[in-house]
N, C-alpha and C positions, 0 to 999 in steps of 0.2 A: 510471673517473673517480670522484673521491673527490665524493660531493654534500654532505656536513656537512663542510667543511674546517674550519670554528670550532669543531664537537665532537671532530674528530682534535687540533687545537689546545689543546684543555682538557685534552685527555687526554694531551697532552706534559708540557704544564705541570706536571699532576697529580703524571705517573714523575717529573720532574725534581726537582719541588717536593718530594718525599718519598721520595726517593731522595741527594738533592745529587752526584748524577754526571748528568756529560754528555761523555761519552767517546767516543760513537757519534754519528754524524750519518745522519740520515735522506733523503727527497726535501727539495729546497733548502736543502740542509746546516743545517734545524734539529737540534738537538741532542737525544738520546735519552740515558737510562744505560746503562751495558752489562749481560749478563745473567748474572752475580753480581748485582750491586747489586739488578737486578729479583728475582730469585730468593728473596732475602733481604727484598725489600719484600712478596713474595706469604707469605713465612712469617711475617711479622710483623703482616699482616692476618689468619694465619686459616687460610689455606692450610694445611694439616697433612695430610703423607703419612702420618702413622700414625693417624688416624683413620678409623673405616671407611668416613665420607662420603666420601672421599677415592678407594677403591677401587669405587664406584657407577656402573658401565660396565660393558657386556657384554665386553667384552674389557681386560686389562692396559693402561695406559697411564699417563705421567707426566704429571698435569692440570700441573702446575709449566713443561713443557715445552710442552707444549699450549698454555699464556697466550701463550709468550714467543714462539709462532712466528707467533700471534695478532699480538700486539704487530709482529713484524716484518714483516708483511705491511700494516698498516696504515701501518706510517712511509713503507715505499716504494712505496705508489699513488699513480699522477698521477691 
């Protein structure tokens, strides 16, 4: 059960607002970007695989990929 529905809320707004894609629909077919558009929003905040913050994990992994699965978990909680 999602308990801040207003902060999952902002935070649609947010991808959408600064992204201008809304291709993907989430729980009650609000509207998400797809992940290009996010992908390319995480690189444009900052997000940088080639920096070595970026590789700051005990094991290998894509934080880029990691956001975005973030992200999709959040859109479809009841």
């Amino acid at each position: 059960m999602v308990k801040n529905e207003g902060a999952r809320e902002e935070l649609r707004n947010w991808l959408v607002n600064n992204t201008s894609c809304t291709i993907q629909k989430g729980f009650k077919g609000k509207k998400y970007p797809c992940g290009t558009c996010f992908m390319a929003l995480l690189n444009d905040i900052g997000l940088d695989s080639k920096k070595p913050a970026y590789k700051l994990h005990n094991d290998d992994y894509e934080r880029h990929n990691e956001v975005w699965r973030a992200i999709l978990q959040i859109r479809e909680a009841k």
